[in-house]
C-alpha positions in Angstrom: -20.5 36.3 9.9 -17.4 35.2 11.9 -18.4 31.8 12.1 -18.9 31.9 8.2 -15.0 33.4 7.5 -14.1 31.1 10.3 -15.1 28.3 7.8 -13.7 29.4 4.9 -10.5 30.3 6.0 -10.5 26.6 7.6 -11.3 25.5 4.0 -9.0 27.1 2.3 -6.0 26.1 4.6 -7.1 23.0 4.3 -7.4 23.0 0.2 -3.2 24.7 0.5 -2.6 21.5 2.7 -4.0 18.7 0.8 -2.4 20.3 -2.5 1.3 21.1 -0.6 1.5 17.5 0.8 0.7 15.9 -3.3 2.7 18.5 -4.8 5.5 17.9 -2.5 5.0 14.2 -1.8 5.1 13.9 -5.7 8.5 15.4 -5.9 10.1 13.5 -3.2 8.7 10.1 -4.2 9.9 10.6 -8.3 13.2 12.0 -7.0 13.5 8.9 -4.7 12.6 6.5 -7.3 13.1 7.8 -10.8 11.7 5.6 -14.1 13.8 4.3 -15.9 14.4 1.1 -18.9 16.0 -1.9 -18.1 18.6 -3.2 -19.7 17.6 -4.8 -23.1 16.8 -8.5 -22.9 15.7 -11.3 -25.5 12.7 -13.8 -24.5 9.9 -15.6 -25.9 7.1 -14.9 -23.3 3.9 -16.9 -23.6 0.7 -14.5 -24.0 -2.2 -14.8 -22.1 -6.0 -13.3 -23.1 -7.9 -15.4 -20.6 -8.4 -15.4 -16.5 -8.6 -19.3 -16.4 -5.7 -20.2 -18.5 -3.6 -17.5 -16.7 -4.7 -18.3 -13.4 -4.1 -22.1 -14.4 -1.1 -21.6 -15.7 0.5 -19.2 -12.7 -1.0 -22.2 -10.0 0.7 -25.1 -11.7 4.0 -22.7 -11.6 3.3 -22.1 -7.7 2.7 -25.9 -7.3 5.7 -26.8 -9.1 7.1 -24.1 -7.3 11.2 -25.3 -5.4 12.8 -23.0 -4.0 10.9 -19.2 -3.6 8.2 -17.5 -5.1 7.6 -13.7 -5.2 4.0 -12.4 -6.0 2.4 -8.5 -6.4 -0.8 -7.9 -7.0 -2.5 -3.9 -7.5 -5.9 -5.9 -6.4 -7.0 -9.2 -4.6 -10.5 -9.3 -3.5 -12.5 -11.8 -1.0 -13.8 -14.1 -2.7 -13.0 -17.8 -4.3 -10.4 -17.2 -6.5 -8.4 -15.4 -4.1 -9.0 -17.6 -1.7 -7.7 -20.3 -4.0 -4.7 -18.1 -4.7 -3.9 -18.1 -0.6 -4.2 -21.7 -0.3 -1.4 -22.1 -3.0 1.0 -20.0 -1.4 0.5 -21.5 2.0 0.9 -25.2 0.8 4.0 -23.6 -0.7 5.2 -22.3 2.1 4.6 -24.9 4.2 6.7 -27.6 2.1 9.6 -25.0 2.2 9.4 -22.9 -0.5 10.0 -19.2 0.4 7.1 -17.3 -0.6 6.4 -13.7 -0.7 3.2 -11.6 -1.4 3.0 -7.5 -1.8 -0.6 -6.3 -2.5 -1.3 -2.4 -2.7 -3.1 -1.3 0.4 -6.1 0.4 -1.0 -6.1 -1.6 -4.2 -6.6 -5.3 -1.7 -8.8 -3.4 1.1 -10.8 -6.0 1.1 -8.1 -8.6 2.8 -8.3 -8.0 6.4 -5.9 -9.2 9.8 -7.7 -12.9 9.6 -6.6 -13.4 6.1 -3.0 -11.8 7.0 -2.3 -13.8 9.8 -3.4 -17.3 8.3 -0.8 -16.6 5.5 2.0 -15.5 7.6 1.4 -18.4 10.4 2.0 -21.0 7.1 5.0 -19.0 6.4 4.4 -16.5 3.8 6.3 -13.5 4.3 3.5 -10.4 3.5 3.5 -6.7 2.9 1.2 -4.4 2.1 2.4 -1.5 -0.6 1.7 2.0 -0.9 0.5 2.3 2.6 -1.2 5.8 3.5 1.1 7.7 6.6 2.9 10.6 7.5 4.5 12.3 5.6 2.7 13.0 2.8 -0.7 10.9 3.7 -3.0 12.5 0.5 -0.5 11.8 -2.1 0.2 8.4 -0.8 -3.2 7.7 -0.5 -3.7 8.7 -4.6 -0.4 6.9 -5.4 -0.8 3.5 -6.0 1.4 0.4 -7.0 -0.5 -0.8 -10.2 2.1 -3.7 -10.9 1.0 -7.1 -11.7 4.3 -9.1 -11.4 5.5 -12.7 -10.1 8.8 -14.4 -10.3 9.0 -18.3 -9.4 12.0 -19.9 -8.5 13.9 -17.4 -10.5 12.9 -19.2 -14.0 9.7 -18.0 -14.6 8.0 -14.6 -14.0 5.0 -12.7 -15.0 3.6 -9.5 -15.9 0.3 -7.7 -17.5 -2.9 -7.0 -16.6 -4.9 -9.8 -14.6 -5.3 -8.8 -10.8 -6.9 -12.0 -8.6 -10.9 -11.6 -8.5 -13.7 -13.6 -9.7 -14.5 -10.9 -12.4 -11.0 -11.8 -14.1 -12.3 -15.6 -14.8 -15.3 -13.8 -16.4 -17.6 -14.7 -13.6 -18.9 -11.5 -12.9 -22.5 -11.2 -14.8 -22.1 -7.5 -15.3 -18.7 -7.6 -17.4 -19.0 -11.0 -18.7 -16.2 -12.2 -20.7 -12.9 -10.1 -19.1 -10.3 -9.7 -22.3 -6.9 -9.2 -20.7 -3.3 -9.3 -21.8 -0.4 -11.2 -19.4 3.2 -12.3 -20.3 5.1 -15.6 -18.9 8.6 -15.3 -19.2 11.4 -18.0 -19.1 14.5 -16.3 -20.1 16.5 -13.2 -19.3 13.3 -11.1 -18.2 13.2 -13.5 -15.2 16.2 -11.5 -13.3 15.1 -8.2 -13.9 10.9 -8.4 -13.0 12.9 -10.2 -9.7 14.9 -7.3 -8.8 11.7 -5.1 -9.9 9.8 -6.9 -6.7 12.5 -7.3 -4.8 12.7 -3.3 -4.3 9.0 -2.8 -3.9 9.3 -5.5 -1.3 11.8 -3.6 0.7 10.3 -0.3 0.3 7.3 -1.7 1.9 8.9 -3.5 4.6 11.2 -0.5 5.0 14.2 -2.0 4.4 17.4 0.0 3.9 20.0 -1.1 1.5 17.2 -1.6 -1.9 18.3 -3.6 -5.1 19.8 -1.8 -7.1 18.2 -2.0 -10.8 20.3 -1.4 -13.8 19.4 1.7 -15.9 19.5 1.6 -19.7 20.8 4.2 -21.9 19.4 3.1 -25.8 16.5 0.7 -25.2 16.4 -1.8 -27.9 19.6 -1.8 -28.9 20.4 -5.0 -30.4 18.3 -6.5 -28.0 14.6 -7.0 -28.5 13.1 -6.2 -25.0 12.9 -4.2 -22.7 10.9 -3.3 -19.5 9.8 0.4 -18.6 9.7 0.7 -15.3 7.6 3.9 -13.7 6.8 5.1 -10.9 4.6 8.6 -11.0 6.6 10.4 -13.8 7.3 9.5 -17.6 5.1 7.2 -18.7 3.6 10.4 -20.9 7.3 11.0 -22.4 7.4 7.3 -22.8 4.3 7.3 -25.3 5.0 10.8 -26.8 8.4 9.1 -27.4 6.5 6.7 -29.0 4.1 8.3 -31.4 7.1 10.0 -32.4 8.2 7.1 -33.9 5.5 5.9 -36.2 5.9 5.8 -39.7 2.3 4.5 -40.7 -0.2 3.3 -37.9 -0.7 3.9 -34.2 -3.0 1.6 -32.0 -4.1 2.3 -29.2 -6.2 -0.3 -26.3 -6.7 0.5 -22.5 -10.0 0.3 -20.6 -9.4 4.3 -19.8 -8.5 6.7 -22.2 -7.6 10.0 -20.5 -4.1 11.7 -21.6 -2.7 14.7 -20.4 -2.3 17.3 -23.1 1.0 16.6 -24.6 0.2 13.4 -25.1 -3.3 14.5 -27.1 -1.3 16.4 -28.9 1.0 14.0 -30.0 -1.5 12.2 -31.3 -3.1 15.1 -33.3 0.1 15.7 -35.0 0.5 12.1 -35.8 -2.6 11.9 -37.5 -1.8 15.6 -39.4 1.3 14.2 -40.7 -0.6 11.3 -42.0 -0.6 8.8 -39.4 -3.6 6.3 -38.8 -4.5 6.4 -34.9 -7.1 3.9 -33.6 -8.6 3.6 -29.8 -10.2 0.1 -28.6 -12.0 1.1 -25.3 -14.4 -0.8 -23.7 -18.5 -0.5 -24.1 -19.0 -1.0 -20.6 -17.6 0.9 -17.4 -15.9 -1.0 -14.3 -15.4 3.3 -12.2 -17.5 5.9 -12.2 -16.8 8.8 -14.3 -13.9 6.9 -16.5 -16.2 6.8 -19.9 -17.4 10.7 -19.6 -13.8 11.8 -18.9 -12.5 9.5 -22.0 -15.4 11.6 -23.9 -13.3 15.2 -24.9 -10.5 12.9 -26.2 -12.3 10.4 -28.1 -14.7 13.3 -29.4 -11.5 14.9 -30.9 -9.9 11.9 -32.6 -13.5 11.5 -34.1 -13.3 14.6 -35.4 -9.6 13.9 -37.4 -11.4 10.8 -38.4 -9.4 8.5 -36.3 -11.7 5.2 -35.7 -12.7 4.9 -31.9 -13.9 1.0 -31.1 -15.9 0.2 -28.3 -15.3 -3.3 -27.2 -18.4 -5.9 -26.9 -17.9 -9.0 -25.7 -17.5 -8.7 -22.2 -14.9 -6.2 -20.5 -11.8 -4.9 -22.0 -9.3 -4.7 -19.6 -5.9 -5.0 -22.1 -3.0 -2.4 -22.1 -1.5 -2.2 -25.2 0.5 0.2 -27.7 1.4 -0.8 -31.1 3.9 1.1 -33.3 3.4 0.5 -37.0 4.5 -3.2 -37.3 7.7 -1.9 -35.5 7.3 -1.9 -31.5 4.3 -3.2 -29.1 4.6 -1.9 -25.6 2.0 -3.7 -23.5 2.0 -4.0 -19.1 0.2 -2.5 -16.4 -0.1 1.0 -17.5 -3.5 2.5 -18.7 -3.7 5.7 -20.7 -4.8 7.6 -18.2 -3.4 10.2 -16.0 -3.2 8.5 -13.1 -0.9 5.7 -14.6 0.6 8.9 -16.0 1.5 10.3 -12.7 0.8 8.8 -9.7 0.7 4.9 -10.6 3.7 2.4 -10.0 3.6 0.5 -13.5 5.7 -1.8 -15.1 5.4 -2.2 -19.2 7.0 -4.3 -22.0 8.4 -2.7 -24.7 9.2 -4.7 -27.9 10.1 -4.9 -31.6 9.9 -9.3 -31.4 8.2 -9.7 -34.4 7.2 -12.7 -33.1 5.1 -11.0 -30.1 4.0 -8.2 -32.8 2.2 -10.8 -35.0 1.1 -12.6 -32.3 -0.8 -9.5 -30.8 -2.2 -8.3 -34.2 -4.0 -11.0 -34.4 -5.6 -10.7 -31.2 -6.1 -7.1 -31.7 -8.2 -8.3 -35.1 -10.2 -10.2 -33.0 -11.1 -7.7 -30.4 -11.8 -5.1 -33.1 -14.3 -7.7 -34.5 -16.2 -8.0 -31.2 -16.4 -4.5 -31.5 -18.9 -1.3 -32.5 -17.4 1.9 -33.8 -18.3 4.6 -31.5 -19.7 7.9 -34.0 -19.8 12.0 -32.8 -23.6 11.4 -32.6 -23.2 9.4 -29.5 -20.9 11.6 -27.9 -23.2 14.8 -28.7 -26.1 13.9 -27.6 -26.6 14.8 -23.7 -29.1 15.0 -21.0 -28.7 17.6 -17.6 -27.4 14.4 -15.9 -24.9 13.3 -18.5 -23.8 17.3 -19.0 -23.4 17.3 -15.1 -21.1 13.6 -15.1 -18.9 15.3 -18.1 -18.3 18.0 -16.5 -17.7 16.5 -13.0 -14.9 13.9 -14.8 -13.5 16.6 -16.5 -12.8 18.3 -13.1 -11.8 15.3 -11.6 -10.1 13.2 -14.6 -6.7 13.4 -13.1 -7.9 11.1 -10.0 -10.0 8.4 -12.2 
């Protein structure tokens, strides 16, 4: 009997541990790097839906490439394509180009000391992000840096929602076709996604004295950019900001679709003071437990009558909230709690007409490819599906 309370008490101190070091590491980390919007900006990024153009597009850029080159990635796997990616920074670096790559350390497990010190030895300066350790090893371990962003030459950068595998080309038989969204910039975003790298390049190299980025009081104000830039706290004021702001229609596509419950609500009271809401999700599942812990939320906008599209043709991977015809904010963020709250993310927000057009066409297209999901599929359940619900709803802060 001993032994057993022995256990227990072990357990519990151990449950008060784990939860002190994320409550606390939380706090420290989003009082030592708050969110915040850029200053506004005007641009005319070029939008990309598909792995091979992107990946096309962002090599000819690193060829072309003069003077430096700054890279983050949330994941790069081992396989071809990344090790395509690695040869083109080295040849880069070894004509004199400065080049620098950040990958998140859980996110790029895959890329081991071989791979590490080939790139450094050809001159590429490396760092891994978000790297589990003392203090505060469990929340560090949940907290992630979930940016997509590169800056070449200071002319050209990039940001959205391709990360460098082989299932991003569409090569990967069990998601087929991956439908993605990605920005190229060549105007005044350029500076600002640079200073946005260039402080997650110091924090992981821990280097004191960080750029400083500029905070902006009225987004949008006579500008038609700008970037929100998150890291663990506000990306659910961001959106309830948001919703607050339609007038007509609210759509809504990301591969996960778990809110905390403000957000929900938001969204309920949208649609009871008349607005349309519409979800694209995808059909298929890339993590376990994502689609059973989307199921509460969808299962309640069904209910309002809100339409809830499942995506067909392949994988939908896109992050993207539109406002009416009035504002698009599109990135790295998912609408889930863990881009929420724990996440590093980077979005675009916009009223560029221009962009807005551009992207309601495409989100035409992806509605076309596909099914509406009903409250009959949702309903029906067997003991195992019952048990995954309930296990995601549990755990749907961590997915």
């Amino acid at each position: 009997m001993s032994i057993v309370l022995l256990c227990l008490s072990l357990i519990v101190i151990l449950i008060i541990f784990i939860w002190a070091d994320i409550y606390f590491g939380k706090r420290v980390f989003t009082k030592n790097n708050p969110s915040l919007y850029s200053e506004g900006f005007n641009d005319t990024p070029q939008l990309f839906t598909d792995g091979g153009e992107f990946f096309d597009t962002l090599f000819a850029d690193i060829e072309n490439a003069k003077h430096d080159i700054s890279v983050s990635f949330f994941i790069v796997k081992k396989d071809a394509l990344s090790r395509l990616f690695f040869q083109h920074l080295k040849e880069a670096a070894q004509r004199g180009v400065s080049v620098s790559l950040l990958i998140d350390r859980l996110g790029s497990f895959r890329i081991g000391k071989k791979v590490i010190k080939e790139i450094e030895e050809a001159g590429v300066r490396f760092a891994f992000s978000h790297t589990p350790n003392f203090p505060f090893i469990f929340f560090k371990a949940l907290a992630r840096n979930h940016r997509k962003i590169a800056v070449i030459d200071g002319e050209i950068s990039y940001l959205g929602g391709f990360n460098v595998a082989k299932e991003y080309l569409g090569e990967k038989p069990k998601f087929g076709p991956w439908r993605d969204y990605h920005l190229r910039f060549t105007g005044d975003a350029v500076p600002i996604v640079q200073s946005v790298f260039a402080k997650d390049f110091a924090k992981a190299k821990q280097i004191k004295n960080e750029p400083h980025l500029n905070k902006a009081t009225t987004p949008l104000e006579q500008k038609s950019y700008t970037f929100f830039i998150s890291n663990g706290s506000s990306v659910a004021h961001h959106y309830i900001e948001l919703f607050n702001k339609a007038n007509a229609s609210i759509f809504i596509g990301s591969p996960y679709f778990i809110p905390n419950h403000p957000v929900m609500m938001a969204l309920v009271d949208a649609v009871k003071r008349g607005i349309k809401v519409s979800v694209l999700v995808p059909k298929k599942t890339d993590h376990l437990l994502v689609q059973e812990a989307s199921y509460p939320y969808l299962k309640q906008l069904l209910e309002l009558g809100c339409p809830v599209y499942q995506y067909e043709k392949g994988f939908y991977h896109g992050k993207l909230c539109m406002i009416d015809s009035s504002y698009v904010d599109i990135g790295t963020a998912n609408f889930d709690r863990r881009s929420f709250f724990l996440n590093s993310e980077m979005n675009c927000l916009s009223s560029d007409q221009q962009l807005i057009k551009l992207l309601q066409q495409h989100i035409q297209q992806d509605i076309q490819s596909s099914s509406i999901l009903t409250l009959d599929e949702l309903t029906k359940s067997n003991p195992i599906q019952w048990t995954k619900r309930a296990v995601a709803s549990f755990v749907a802060g961590l997915l």
